[in-house]
C-alpha positions as CSV (number, residue, x, y, z in Angstrom):
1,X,77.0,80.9,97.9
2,X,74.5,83.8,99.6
3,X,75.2,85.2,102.9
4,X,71.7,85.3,104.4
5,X,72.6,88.4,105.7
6,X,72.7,90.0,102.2
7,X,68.6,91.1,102.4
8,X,68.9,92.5,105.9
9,X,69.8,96.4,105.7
10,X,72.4,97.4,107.7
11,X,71.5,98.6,111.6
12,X,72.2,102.5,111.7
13,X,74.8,103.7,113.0
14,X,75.3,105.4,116.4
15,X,77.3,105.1,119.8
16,X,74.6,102.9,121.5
17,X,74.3,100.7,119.2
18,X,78.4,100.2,118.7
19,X,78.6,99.9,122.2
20,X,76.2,97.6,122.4
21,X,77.8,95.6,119.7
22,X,80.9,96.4,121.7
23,X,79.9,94.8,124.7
24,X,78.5,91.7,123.4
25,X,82.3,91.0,121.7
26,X,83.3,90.9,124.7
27,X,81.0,89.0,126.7
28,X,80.9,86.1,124.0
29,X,84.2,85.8,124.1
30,X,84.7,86.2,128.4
31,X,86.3,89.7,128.0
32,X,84.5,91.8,130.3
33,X,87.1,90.7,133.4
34,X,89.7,92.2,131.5
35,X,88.1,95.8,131.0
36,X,88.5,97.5,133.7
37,X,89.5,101.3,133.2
38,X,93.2,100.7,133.7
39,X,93.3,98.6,131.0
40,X,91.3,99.9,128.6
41,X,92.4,103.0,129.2
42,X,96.7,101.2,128.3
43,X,94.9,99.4,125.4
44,X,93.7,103.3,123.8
45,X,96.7,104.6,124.7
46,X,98.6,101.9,123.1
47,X,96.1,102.0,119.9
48,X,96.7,105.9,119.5
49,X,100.5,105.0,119.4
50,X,99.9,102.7,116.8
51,X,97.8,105.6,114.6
52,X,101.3,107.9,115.6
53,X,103.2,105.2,114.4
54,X,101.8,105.5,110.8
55,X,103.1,109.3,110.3
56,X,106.0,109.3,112.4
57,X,108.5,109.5,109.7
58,X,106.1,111.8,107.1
59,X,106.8,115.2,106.3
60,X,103.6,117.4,107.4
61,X,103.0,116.8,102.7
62,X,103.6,113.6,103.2
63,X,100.5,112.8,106.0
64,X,98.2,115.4,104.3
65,X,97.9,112.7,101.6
66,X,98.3,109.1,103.4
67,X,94.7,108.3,102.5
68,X,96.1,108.6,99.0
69,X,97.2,105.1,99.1
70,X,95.2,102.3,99.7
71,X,97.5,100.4,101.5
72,X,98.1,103.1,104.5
73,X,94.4,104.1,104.5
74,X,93.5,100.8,105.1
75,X,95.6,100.8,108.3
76,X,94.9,104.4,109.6
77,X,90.9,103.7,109.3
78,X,91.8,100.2,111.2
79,X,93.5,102.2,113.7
80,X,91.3,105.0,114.1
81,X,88.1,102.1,114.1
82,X,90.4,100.5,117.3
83,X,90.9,104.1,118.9
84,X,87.5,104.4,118.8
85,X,86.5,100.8,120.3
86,X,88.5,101.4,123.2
87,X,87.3,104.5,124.1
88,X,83.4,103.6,123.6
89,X,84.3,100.6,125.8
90,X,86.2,102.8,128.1
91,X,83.0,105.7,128.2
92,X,80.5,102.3,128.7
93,X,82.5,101.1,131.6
94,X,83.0,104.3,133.4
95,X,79.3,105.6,132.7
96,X,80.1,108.6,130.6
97,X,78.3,109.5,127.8
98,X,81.0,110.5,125.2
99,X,78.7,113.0,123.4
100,X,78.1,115.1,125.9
101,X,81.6,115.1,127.5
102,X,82.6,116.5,124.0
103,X,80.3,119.1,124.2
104,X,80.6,120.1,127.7
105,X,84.4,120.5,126.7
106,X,83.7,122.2,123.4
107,X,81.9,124.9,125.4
108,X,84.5,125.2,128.2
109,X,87.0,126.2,125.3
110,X,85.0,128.3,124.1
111,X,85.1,130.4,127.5
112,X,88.4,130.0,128.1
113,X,89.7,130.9,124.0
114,X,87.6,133.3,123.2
115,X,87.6,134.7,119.8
């Protein structure tokens, strides 16, 4: 059997557009009272533990070649793909644009570690 969505190209990718995407998880499924900041904000931290969790026990070797097996690579992109929802749904919550809250910081380091 065809999945009709076979001849449709895939959207682009960009922040927008996953938040968007995001957002509309959450309201299909009645979400949205549930992501406030202080919980979204647990639910990253608790996601970046998880991402921890996977090299915990590797010698710096070791978790310079995890993506070397299929097994682990599948969970650290899972867990870096749910680091990432959170803080997207976070940034849309809270009205910052993640972009340029990188780049304001990027250039603040660069003042205060100069070369």
């Amino acid at each position: 059997m065809t999945d009709p969505h076979d001849d449709v190209p895939p959207e682009p990718l960009d922040l927008p557009g996953l938040q968007r995407r995001l957002a509309e998880f959450a309201a299909a499924r009645h979400w949205q009272p549930y992501h406030t900041p202080k919980n979204l904000a647990a639910a990253l931290s608790v996601e970046a533990s998880e991402l921890v969790e996977i090299f915990q026990w590797l010698t710096p070797e070791e978790s310079a070649r995890v993506m070397d097996d299929p097994d682990t690579a599948h969970r650290v992109t899972d867990e870096v793909a749910d680091v990432l929802a959170y803080l997207l749904q976070f940034c849309e919550v809270l009205g910052v644009d993640p972009l340029a809250a990188l780049s304001a910081k990027i250039d603040r380091n660069e003042h205060r570690f100069p070369v």
